[in-house]
C-alpha positions in Angstrom: 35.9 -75.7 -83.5 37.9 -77.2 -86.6 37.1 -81.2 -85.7 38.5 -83.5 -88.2 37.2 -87.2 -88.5 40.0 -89.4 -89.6 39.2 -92.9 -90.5 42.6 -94.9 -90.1 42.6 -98.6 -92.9 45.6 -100.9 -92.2 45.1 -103.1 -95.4 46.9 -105.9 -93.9 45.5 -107.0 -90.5 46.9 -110.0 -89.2 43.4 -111.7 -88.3 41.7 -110.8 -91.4 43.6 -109.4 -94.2 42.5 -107.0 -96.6 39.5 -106.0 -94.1 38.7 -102.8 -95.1 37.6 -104.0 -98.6 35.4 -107.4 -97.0 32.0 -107.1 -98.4 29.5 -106.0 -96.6 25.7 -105.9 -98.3 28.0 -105.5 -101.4 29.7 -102.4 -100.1 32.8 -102.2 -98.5 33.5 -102.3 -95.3 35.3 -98.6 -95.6 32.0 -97.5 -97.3 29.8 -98.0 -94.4 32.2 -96.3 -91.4 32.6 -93.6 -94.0 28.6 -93.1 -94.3 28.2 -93.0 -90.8 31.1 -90.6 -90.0 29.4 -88.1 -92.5 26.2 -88.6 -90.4 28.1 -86.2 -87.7 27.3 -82.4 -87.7 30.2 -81.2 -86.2 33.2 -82.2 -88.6 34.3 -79.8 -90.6 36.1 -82.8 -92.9 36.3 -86.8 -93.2 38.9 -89.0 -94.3 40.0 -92.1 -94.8 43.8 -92.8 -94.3 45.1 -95.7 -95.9 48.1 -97.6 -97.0 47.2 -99.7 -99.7 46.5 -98.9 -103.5 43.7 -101.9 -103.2 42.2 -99.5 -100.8 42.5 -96.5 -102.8 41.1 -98.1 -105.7 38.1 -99.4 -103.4 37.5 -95.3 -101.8 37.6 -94.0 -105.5 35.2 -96.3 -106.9 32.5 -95.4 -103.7 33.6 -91.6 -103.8 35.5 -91.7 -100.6 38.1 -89.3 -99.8 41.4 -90.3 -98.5 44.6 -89.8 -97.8 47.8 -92.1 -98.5 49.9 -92.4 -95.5 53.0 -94.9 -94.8 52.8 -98.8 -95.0 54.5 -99.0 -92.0 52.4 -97.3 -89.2 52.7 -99.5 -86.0 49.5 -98.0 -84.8 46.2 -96.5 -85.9 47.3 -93.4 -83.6 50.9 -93.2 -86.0 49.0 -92.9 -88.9 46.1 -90.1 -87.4 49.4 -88.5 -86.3 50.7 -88.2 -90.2 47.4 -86.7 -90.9 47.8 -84.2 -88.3 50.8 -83.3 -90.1 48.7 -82.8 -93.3 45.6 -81.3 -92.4 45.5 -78.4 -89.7 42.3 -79.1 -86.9 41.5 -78.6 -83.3 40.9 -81.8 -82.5 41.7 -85.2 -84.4 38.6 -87.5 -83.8 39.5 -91.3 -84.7 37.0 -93.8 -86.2 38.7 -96.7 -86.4 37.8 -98.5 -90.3 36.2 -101.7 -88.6 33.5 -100.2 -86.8 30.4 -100.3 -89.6 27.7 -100.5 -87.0 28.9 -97.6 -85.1 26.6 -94.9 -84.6 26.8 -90.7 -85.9 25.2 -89.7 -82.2 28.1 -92.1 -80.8 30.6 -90.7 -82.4 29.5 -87.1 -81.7 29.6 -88.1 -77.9 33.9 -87.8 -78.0 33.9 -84.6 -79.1 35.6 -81.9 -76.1 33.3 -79.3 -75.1 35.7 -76.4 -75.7 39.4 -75.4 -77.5 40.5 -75.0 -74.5 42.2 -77.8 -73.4 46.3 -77.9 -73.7 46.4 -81.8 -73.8 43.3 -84.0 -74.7 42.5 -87.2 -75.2 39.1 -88.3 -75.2 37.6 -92.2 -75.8 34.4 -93.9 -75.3 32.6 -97.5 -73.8 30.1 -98.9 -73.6 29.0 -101.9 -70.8 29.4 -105.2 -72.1 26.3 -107.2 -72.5 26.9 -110.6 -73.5 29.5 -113.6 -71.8 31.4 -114.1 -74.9 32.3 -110.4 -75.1 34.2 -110.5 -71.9 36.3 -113.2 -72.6 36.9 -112.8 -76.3 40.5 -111.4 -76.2 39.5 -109.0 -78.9 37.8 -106.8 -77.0 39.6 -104.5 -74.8 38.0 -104.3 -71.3 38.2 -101.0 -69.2 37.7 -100.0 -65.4 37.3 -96.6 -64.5 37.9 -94.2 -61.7 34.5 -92.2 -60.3 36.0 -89.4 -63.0 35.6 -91.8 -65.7 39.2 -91.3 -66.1 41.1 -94.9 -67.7 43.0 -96.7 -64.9 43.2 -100.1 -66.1 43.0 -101.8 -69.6 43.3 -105.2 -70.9 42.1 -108.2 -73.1 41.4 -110.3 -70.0 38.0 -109.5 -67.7 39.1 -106.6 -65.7 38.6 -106.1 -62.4 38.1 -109.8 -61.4 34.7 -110.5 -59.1 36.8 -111.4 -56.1 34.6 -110.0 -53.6 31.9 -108.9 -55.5 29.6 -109.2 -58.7 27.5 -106.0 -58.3 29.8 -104.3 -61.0 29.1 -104.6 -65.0 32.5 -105.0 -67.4 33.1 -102.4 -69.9 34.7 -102.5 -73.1 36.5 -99.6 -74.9 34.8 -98.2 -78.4 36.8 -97.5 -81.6 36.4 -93.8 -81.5 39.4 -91.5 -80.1 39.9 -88.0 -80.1 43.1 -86.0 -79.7 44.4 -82.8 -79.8 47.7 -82.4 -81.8 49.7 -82.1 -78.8 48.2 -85.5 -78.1 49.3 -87.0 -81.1 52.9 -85.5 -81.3 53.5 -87.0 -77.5 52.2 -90.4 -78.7 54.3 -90.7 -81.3 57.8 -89.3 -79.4 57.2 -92.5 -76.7 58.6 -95.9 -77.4 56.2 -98.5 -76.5 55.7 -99.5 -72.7 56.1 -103.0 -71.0 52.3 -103.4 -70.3 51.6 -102.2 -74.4 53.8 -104.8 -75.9 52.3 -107.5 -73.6 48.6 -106.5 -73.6 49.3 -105.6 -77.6 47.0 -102.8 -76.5 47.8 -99.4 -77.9 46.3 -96.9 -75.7 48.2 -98.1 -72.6 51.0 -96.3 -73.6 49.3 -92.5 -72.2 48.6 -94.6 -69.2 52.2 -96.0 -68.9 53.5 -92.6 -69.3 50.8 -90.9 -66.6 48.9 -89.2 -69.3 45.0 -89.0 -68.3 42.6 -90.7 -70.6 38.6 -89.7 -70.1 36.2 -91.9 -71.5 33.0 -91.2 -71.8 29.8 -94.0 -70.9 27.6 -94.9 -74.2 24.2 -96.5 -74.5 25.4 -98.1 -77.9 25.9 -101.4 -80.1 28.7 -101.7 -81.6 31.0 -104.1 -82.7 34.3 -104.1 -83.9 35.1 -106.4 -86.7 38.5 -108.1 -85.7 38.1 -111.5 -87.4 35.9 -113.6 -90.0 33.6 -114.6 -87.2 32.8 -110.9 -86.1 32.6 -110.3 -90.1 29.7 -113.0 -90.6 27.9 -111.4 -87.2 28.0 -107.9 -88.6 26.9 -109.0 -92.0 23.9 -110.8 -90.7 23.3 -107.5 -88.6 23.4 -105.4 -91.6 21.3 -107.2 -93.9 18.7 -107.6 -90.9 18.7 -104.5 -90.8 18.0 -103.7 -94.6 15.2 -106.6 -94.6 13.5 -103.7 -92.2 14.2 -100.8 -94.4 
């Protein structure tokens, strides 16, 4: 299979501008997804798409590849879908830029067993293991049929303990994979009522009946969104270089 990773870096984020270039162990943050991404056996290429000539200059100066796409991209899934215009693959797999602690055996864990399918997409979680992660709004909660298929998304807690507490909450990972049909529909629908409430991107296959897997991971990971998650990571990483 032809499996291309694609590593999507919106310059300006509205939490934390200029995020994919905040310093991390004095690399960028770019640098250490990209390291990681190159970690996985079965891609045949890695990219970084980005929109910015501040994050071009950043990926040339750490020997990054990437790929200008449009400033204009209302979602990471837009601007893998312009790639998939520009590079022929299989499958699309999506790391999204502000995942530095993600793992390569992670990431490998999205990828379809086959060519086969006609329509794929394909996303991960992992069980949330601390309070503050279930209510901080920047982590998207999932609940899951017994097929691990998507049937409810959301920044709040999802599903509420009414009757019970013998459940754990999930939270969705940044790392997607698509087919190109995948992509193409994505981009063709306008966005739903529940996406432009929830601001949540992937609700848009579930508004439109599409069937989103997910697969269960035994991971950390954490998703830099603003300068406090920033200052956690960092602390993380250097931790982490402290013990070699």
């Amino acid at each position: 299979m032809n499996i291309v990773g694609v590593i999507p870096a919106r310059y300006q984020s509205s939490r934390l501008p200029g995020k994919p270039i905040a310093d991390i162990c004095g690399k960028p943050m770019i640098w250490w997804v990209y390291q990681q991404a190159m970690k996985v056996p079965g891609f045949s290429k890695v990219v970084v798409a980005i929109d910015d000539e501040r994050v071009a200059k950043s990926c040339e100066s750490n020997g990054i590849p990437y790929i200008m796409t449009k400033n204009n991209h209302p979602t990471h899934i837009n601007r893998v879908h312009e790639i998939s215009d520009k590079i022929h693959a299989d499958y699309y797999v999506c790391i999204c830029g502000d995942e530095p602690l993600i793992d390569p055996d992670t990431i490998s864990c999205v990828f379809p067993e086959d060519i086969s399918y006609e329509f794929f997409v394909q996303a991960l979680m992992r069980e949330i293991t601390e309070p503050t992660e279930a209510v901080d709004t920047g982590n998207i909660k999932i609940a899951t049929n017994n097929r691990n298929e998507c049937i409810m998304l959301s920044r709040n807690p999802i599903p509420f303990p009414y009757k019970s507490i013998m459940f754990r909450y999930k939270k969705i990972i940044g790392v997607e994979c698509y087919n190109k049909k995948a992509l193409d529909f994505f981009v063709s629908r306008e966005k739903g009522t529940l996406e432009k409430i929830e601001d949540i991107t992937l609700l848009r296959f579930l508004e439109n009946h599409i069937v989103m897997n997910y697969k269960m991971v035994d991971t950390f990971s954490l998703s830099v969104d603003n300068q406090k998650d920033l200052d956690k990571v960092r602390a993380i990483m250097e931790d982490r270089i402290s013990k070699g």
